[in-house]
C-alpha positions as a Markdown table, in Angstrom:
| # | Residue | x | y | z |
|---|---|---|---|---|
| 1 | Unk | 153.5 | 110.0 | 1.9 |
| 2 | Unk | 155.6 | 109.9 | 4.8 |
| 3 | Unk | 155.2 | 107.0 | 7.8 |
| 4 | Unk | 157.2 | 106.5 | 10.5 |
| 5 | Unk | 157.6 | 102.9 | 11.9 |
| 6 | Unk | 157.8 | 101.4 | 15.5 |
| 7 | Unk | 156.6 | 98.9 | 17.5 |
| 8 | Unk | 157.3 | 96.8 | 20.7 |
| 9 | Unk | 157.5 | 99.8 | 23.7 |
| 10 | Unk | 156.7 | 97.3 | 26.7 |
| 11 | Unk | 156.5 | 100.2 | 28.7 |
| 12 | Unk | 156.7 | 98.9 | 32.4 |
| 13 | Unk | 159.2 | 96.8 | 31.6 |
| 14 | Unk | 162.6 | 95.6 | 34.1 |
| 15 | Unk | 165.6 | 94.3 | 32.8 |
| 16 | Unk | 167.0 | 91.5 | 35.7 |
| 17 | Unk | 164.8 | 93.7 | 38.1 |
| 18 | Unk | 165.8 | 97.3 | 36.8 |
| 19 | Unk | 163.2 | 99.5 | 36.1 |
| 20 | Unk | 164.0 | 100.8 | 32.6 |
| 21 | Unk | 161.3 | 103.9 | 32.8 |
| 22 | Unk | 163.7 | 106.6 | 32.6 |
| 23 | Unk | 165.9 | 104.7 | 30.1 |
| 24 | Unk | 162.3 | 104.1 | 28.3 |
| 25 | Unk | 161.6 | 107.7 | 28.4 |
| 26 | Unk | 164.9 | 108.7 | 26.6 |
| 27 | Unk | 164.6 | 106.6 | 23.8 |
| 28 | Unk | 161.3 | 108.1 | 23.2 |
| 29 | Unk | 162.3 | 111.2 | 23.6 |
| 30 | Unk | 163.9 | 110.7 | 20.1 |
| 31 | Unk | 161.5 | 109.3 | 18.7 |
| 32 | Unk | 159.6 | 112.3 | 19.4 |
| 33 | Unk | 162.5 | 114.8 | 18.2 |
| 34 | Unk | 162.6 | 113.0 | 14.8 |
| 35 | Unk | 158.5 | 113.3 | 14.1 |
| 36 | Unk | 159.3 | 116.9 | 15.5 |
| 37 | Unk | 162.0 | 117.7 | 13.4 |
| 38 | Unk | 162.7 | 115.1 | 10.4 |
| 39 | Unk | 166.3 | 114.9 | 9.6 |
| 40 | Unk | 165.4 | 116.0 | 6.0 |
| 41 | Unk | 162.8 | 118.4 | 6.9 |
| 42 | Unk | 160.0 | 115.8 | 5.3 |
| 43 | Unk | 157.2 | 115.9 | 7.8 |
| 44 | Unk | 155.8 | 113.0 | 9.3 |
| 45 | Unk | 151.9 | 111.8 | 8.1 |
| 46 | Unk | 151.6 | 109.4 | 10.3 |
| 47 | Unk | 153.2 | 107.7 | 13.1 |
| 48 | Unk | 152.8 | 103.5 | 13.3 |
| 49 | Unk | 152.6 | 102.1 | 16.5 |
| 50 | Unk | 152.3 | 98.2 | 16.0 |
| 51 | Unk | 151.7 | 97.0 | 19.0 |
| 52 | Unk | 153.2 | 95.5 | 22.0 |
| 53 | Unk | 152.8 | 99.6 | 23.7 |
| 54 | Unk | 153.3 | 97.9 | 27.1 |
| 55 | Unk | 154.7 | 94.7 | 28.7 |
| 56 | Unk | 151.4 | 94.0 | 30.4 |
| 57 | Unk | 148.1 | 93.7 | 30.9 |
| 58 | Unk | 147.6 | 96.2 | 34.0 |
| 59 | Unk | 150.8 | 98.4 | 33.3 |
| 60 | Unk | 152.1 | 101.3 | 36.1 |
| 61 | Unk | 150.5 | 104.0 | 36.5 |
| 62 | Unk | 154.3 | 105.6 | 35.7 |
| 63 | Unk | 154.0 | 103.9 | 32.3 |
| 64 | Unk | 150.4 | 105.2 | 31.3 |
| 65 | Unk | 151.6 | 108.4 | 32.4 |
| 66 | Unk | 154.8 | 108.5 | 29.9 |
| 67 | Unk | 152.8 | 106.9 | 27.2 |
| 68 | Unk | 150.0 | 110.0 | 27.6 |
| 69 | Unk | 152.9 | 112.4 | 27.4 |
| 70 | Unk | 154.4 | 110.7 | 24.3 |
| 71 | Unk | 151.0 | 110.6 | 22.5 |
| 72 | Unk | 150.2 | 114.1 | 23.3 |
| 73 | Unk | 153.8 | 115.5 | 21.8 |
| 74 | Unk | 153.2 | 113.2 | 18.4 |
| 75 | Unk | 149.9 | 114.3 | 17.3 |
| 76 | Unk | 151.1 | 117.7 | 18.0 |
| 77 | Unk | 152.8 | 117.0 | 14.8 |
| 78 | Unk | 151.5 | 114.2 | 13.0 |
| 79 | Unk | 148.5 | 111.2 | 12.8 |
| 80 | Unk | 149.8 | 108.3 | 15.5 |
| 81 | Unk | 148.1 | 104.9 | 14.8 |
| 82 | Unk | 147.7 | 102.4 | 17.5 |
| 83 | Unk | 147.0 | 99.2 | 17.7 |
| 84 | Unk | 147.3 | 96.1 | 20.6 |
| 85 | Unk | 149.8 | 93.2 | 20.7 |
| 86 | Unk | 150.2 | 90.4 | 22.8 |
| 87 | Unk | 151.5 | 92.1 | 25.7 |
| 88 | Unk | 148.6 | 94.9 | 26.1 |
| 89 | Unk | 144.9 | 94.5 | 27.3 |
| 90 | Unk | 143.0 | 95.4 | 24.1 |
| 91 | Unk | 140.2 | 96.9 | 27.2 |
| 92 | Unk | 143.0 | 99.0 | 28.5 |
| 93 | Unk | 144.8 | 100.4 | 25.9 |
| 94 | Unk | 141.6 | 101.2 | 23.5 |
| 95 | Unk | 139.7 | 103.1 | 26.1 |
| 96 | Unk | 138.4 | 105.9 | 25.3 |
| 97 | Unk | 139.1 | 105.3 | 21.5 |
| 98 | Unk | 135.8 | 107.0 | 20.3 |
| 99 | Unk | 136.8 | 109.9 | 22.3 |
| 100 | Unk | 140.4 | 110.4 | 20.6 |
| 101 | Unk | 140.6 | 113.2 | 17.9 |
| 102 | Unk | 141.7 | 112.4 | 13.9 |
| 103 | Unk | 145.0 | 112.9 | 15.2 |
| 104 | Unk | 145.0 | 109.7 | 17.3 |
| 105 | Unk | 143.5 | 106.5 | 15.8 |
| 106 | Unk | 144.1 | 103.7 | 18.6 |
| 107 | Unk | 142.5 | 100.2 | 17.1 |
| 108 | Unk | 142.0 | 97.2 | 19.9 |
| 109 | Unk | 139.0 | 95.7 | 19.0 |
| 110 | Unk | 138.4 | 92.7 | 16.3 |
| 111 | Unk | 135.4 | 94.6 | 14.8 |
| 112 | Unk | 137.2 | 97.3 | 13.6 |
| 113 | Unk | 139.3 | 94.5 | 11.3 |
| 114 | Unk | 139.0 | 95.7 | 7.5 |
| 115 | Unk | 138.1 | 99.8 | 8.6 |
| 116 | Unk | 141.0 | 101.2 | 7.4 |
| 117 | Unk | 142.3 | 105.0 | 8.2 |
| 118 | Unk | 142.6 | 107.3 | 5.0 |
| 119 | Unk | 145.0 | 109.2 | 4.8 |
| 120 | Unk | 146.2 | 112.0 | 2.0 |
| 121 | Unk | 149.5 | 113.5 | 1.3 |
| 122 | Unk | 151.6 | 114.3 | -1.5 |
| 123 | Unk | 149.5 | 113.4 | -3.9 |
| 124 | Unk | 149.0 | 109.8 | -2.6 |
| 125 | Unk | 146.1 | 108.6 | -1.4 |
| 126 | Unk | 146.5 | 105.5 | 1.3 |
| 127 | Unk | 144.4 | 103.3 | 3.2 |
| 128 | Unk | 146.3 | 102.2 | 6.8 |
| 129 | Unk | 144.3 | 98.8 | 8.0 |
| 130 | Unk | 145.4 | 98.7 | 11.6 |
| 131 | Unk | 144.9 | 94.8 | 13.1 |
| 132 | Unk | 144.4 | 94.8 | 16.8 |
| 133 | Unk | 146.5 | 91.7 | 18.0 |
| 134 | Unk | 144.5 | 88.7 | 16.7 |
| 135 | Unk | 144.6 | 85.7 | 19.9 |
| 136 | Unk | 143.1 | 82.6 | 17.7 |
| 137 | Unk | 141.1 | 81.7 | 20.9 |
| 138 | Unk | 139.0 | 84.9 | 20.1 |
| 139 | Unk | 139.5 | 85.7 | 16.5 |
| 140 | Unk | 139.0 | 82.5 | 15.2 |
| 141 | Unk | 135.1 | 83.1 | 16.3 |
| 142 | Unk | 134.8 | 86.8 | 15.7 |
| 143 | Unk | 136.6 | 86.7 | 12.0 |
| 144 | Unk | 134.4 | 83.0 | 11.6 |
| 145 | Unk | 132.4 | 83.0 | 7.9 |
| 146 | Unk | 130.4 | 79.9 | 8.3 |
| 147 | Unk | 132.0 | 78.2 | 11.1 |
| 148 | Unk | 135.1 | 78.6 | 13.4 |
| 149 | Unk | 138.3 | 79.4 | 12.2 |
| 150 | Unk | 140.7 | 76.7 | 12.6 |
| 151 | Unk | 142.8 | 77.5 | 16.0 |
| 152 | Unk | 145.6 | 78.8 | 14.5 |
| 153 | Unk | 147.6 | 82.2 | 13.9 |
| 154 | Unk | 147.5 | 81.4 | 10.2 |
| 155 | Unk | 143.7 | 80.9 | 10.0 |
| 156 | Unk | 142.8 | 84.0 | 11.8 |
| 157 | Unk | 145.6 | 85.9 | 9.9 |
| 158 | Unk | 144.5 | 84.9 | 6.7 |
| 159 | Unk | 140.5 | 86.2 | 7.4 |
| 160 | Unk | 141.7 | 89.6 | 8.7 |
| 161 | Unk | 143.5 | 89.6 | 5.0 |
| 162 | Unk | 140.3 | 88.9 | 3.2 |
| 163 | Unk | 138.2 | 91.0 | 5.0 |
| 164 | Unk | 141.2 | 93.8 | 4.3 |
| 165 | Unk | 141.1 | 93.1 | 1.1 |
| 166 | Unk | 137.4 | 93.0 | 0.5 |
| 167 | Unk | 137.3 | 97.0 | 1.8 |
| 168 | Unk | 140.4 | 98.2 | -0.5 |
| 169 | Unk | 138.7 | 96.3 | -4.0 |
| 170 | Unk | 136.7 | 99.2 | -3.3 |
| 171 | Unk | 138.9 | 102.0 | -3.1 |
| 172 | Unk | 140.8 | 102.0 | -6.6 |
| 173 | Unk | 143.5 | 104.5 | -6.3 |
| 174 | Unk | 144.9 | 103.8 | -2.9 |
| 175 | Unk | 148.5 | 102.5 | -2.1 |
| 176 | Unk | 147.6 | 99.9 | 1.0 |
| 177 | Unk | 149.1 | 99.7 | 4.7 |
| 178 | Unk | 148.9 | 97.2 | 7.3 |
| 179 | Unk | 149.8 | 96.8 | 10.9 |
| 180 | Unk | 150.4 | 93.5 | 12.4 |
| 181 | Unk | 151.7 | 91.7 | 15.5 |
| 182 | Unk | 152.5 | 88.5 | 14.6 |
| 183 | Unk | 155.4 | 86.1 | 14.3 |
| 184 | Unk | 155.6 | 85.7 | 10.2 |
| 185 | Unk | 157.9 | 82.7 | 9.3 |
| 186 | Unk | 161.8 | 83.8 | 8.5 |
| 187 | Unk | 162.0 | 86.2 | 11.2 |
| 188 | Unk | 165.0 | 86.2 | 13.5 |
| 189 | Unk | 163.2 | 86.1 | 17.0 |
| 190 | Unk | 165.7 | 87.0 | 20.4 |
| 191 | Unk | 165.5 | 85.8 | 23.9 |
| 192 | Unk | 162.7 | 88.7 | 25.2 |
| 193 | Unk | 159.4 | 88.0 | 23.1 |
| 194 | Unk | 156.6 | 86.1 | 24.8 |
| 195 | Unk | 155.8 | 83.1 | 23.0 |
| 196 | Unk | 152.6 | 83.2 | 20.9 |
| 197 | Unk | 152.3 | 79.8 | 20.5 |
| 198 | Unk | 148.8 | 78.6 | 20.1 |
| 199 | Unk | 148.0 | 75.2 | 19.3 |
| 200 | Unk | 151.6 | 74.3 | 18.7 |
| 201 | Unk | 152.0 | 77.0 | 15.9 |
| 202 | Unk | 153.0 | 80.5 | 16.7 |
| 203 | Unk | 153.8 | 81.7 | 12.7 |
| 204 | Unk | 152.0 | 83.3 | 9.9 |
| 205 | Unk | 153.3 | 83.1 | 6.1 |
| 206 | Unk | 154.4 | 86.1 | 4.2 |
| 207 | Unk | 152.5 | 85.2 | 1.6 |
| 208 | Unk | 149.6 | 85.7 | 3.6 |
| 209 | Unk | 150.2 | 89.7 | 3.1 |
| 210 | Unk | 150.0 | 89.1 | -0.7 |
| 211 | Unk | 148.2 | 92.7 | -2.4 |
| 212 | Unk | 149.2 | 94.9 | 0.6 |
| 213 | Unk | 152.5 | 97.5 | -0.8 |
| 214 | Unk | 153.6 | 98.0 | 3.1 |
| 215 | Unk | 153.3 | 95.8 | 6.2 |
| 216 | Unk | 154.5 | 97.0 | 9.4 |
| 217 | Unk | 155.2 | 94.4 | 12.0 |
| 218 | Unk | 155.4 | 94.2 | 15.4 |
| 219 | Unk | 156.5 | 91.2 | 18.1 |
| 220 | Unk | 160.1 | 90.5 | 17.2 |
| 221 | Unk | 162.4 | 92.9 | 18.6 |
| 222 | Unk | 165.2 | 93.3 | 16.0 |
| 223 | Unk | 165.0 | 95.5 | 13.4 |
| 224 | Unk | 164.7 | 93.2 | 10.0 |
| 225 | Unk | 163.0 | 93.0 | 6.6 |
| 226 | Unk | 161.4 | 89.6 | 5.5 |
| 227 | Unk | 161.0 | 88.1 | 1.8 |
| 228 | Unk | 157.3 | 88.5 | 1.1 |
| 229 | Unk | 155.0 | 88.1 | -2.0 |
| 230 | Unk | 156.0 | 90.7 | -5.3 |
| 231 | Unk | 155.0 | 93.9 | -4.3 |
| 232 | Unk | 154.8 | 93.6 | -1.1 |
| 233 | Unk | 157.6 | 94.6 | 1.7 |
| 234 | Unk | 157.3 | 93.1 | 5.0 |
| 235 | Unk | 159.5 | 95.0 | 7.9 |
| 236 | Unk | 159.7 | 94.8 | 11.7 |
| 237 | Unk | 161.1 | 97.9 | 13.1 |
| 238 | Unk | 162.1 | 96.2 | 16.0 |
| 239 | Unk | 162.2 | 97.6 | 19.7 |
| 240 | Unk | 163.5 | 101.1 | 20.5 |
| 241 | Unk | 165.1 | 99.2 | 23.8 |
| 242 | Unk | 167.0 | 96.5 | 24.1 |
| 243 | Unk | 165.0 | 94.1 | 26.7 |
| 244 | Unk | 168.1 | 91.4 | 26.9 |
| 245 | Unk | 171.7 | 90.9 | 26.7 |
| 246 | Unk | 170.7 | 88.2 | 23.3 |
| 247 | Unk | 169.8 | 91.8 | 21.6 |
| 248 | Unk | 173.1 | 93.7 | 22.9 |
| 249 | Unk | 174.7 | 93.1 | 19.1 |
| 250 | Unk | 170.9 | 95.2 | 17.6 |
| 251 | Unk | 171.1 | 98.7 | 16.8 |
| 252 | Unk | 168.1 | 99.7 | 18.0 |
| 253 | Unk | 165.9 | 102.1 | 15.2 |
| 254 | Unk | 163.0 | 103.5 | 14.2 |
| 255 | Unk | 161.8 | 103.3 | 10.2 |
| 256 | Unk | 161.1 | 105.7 | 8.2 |
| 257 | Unk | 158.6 | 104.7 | 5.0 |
| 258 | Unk | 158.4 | 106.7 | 2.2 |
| 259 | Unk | 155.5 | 105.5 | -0.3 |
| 260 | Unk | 155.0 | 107.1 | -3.6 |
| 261 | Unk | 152.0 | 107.2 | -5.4 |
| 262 | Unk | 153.3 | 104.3 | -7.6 |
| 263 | Unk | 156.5 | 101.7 | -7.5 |
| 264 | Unk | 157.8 | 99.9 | -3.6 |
| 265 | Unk | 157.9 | 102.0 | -0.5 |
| 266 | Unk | 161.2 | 103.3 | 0.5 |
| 267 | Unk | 162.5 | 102.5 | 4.1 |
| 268 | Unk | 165.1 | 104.5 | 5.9 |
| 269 | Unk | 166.7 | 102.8 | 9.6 |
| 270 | Unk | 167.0 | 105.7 | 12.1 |
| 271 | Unk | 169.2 | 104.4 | 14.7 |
| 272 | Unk | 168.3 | 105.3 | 18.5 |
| 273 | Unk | 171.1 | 106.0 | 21.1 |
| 274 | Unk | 170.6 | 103.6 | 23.9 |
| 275 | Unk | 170.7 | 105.1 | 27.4 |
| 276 | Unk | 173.2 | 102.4 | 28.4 |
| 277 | Unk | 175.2 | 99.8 | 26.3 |
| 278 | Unk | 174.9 | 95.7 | 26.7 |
| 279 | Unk | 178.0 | 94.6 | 27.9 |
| 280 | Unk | 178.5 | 90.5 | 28.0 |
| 281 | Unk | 182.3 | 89.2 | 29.9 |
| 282 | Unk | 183.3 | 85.9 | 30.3 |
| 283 | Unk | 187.2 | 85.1 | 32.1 |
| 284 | Unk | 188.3 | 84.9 | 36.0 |
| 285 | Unk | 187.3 | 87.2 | 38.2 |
| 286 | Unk | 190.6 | 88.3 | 39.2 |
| 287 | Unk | 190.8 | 89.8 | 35.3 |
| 288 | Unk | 187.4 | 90.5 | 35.0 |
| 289 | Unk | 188.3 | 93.5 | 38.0 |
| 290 | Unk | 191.2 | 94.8 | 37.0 |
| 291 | Unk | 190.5 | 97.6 | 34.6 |
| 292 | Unk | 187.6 | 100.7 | 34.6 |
| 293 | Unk | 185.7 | 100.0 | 31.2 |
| 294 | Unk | 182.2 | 99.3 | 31.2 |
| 295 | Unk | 181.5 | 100.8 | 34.3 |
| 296 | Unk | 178.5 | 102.5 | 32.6 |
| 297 | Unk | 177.1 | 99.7 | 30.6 |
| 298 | Unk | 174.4 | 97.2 | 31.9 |
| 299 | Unk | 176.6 | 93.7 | 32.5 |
| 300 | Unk | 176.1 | 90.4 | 32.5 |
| 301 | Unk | 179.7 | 88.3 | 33.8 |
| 302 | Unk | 180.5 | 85.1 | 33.4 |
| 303 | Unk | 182.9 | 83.8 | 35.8 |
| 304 | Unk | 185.2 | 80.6 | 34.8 |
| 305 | Unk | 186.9 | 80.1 | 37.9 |
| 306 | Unk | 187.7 | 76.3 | 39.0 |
| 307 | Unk | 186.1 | 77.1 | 42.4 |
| 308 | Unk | 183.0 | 79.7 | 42.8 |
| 309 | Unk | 184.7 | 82.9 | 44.3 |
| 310 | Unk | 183.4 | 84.3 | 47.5 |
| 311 | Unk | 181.0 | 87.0 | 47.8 |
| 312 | Unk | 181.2 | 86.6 | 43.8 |
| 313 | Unk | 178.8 | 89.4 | 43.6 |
| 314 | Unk | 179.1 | 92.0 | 45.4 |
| 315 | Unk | 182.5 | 92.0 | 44.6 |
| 316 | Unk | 181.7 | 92.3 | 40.6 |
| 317 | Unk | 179.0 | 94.6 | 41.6 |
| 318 | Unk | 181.8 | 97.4 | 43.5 |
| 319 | Unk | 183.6 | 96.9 | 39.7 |
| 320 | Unk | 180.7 | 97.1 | 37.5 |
| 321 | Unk | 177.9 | 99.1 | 39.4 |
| 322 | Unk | 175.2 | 98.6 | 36.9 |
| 323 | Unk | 175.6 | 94.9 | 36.9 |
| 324 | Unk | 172.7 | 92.8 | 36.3 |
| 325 | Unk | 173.5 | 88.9 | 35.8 |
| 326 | Unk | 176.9 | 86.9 | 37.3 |
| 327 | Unk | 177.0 | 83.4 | 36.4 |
| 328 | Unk | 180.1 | 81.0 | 37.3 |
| 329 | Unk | 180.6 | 78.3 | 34.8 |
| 330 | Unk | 183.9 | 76.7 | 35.6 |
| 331 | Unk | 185.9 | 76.4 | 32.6 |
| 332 | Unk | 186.1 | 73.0 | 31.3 |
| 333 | Unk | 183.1 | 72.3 | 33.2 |
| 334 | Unk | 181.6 | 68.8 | 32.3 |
| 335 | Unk | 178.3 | 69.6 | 30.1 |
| 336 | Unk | 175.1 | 69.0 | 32.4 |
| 337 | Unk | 173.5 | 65.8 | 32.1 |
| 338 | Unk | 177.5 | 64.1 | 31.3 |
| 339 | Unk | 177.7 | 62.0 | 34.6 |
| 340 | Unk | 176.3 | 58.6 | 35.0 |
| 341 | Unk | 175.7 | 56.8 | 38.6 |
| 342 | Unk | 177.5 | 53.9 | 39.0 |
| 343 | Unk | 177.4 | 50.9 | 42.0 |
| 344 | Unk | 179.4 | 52.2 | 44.8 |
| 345 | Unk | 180.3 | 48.7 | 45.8 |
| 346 | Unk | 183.4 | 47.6 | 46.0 |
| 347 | Unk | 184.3 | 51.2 | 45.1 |
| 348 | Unk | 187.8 | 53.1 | 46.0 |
| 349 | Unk | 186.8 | 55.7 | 48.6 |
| 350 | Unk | 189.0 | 58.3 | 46.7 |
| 351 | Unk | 187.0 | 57.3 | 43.2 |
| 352 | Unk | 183.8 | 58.2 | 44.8 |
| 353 | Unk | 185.1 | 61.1 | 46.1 |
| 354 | Unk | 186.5 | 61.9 | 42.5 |
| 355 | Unk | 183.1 | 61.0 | 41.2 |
| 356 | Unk | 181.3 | 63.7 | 43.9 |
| 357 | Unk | 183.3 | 66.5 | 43.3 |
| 358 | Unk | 183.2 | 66.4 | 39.3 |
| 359 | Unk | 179.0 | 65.9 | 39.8 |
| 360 | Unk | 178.9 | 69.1 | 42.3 |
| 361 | Unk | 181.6 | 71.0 | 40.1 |
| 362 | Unk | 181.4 | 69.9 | 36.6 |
| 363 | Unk | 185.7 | 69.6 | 37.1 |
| 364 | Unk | 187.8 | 66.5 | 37.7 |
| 365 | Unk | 188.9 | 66.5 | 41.6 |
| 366 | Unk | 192.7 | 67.7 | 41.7 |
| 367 | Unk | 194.9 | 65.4 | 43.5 |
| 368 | Unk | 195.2 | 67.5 | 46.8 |
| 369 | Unk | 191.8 | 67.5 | 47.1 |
| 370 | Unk | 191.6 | 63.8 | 46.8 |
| 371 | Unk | 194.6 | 63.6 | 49.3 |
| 372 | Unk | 192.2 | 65.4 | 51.9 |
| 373 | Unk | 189.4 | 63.0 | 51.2 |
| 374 | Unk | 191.5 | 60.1 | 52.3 |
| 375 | Unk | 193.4 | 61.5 | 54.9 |
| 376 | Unk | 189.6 | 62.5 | 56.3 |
| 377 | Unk | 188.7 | 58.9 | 55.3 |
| 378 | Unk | 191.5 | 57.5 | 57.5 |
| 379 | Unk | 190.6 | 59.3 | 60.4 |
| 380 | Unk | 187.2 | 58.8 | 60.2 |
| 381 | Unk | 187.7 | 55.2 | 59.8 |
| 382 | Unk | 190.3 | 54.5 | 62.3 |
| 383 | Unk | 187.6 | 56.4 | 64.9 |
| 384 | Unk | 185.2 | 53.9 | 64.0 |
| 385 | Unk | 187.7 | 51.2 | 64.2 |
């Protein structure tokens, strides 16, 4: 059986106030090619969406409308499994749920937990046990045996496992599957996830997964396989988009699963061609201009002049029109926090001065710049003589 692997669209998402629809659009264009047409001519069974399908709660009506289109062109082709994560409203995304065809299986709500989706192909018969995003404030009293869970992502984890693992003791026969958004401990998280942090705990434990053959995670955006329990792979797929410049080094990817009817799935990366490249430049702005590269890529500057240069950026902006971020950081800039208050009595005038300029600036005042403090000083005080 053949699964394909993705998570973490946050449709209606901007990057530093650009709206990435159409760049949004093209990755999933590809996506959609490769369920069309499989680079080895293995059809797709089933297409994994692990959650996180948009960035929030009431998305764009833009957004709905290129998720609908996507949906409609996969199950042309093949089974697409939904299922909520952090970001989405589980009301919103599941509606209409009960109305979708076999061909569309979205899962949202915590009473569906341990009702998995069978699916035959190949000779191997599987059971796909999508979890709708489990928010401890909830879960902890829907999943609840005797009494509350424990307010944690762990607790609530671990009882969505047991009720998983209660329905597949009775289906002898059938390699497992399991979608989950969650933060599971040794994953490598980047700069655009919303924390999940609930109690003072965001993680869950890969052994917690113990007995399922394939987990496919959702929440962390870079592509990345986890050590889990024997037998068991855990995998994030990551996000088809890069969402900020701390994921510019990620190839972004779709995964491929190929489970046999016995022995560990086999995973295959599909790398996605992002619409734009992450560009990150650090140097002074007089070098930083000079040139034409990058003029396509989405860039974030860093500007180490002494002194912050005027009209810093709309002059990087006419060099580098799909700029996003310009910070100045002087170089040799004193780290925040470094300077100390001291009495000012008795104090040289030019020391103060020297003390003002290195707390505004971060740099040690040059002497010409201490020379027109006094000279100003003088003047000033001769006035008031």
């Amino acid at each position: 059986m053949r699964l394909l692997h993705t998570s973490d669209w946050h449709l209606g998402r901007t990057l530093h106030g650009v709206d990435l629809l159409d760049a949004q659009r093209a990755v999933l264009e590809q996506l959609c090619r490769l369920v069309a047409e499989p680079p080895d001519g293995v059809p797709v069974d089933a297409v994994l969406i692990a959650g996180d399908v948009y960035d929030r709660a009431v998305p764009p009506v833009e957004s709905v409308t290129l998720f609908a289109d996507v949906l409609a062109e996969l199950t042309r082709h093949s089974t697409v499994i939904v299922t909520g994560g952090n970001h989405d409203s589980a009301i919103r995304l599941g509606f209409g749920a009960r109305l979708f065809t076999d061909r569309l299986r979205v899962h949202t709500e915590l009473s569906t937990i341990g009702q998995p989706v069978l699916l035959s192909a190949g000779g191997v018969n599987t059971a796909i046990y999508p979890l709708p995003y489990l928010d401890p404030d909830e879960a902890r009293f829907v999943l609840a045996e005797d009494e509350p869970l424990a307010r944690s992502h762990q607790a609530v984890m671990a009882a969505a496992l047991r009720r998983v693992h209660a329905d597949l003791a009775g289906r002898p026969g059938h390699r497992s599957v399991l979608l989950a958004h969650a933060f599971v401990i040794g994953g490598a998280a980047s700069d655009s996830e919303r924390s999940i942090v609930v109690g003072g705990v965001d993680s869950v434990g890969g052994d917690t997964f113990a007995g399922i053959d394939y987990v496919a995670l959702g929440h962390l955006h870079g592509a990345q396989q986890l050590r889990g329990p024997a037998g068991t792979v855990l995998h994030y797929s990551g996000s088809p988009l890069r969402y900020s410049f701390s994921e510019r080094q990620q190839t972004k990817s779709v995964t491929l699963v190929d489970l046999p009817a016995e022995g560990p799935p086999v995973l295959q990366s599909l790398p996605l061609t992002q619409p734009r490249e992450m560009t990150e430049l650090t140097g002074l702005l007089a070098d930083l201009l000079t040139g034409d590269d990058h003029a396509e890529d989405w860039v974030r500057l860093v500007v180490t002049d002494r002194a912050r240069p005027d009209r810093l950026f709309d002059r990087a902006k006419s060099r580098f029109p799909h700029l996003l971020q310009v910070e100045h950081q002087p170089a040799g800039a004193q780290p925040a926090g470094s300077w100390q208050p001291s009495s000012v009595v008795e104090r040289d005038p030019r020391e103060l001065a020297g003390d003002f300029v290195a707390h505004v600036t971060g740099l040690a005042a040059t002497p010409a710049e201490l020379q027109l403090f006094s000279n100003a000083y003088e003047a000033a005080a001769s006035v008031a003589g």
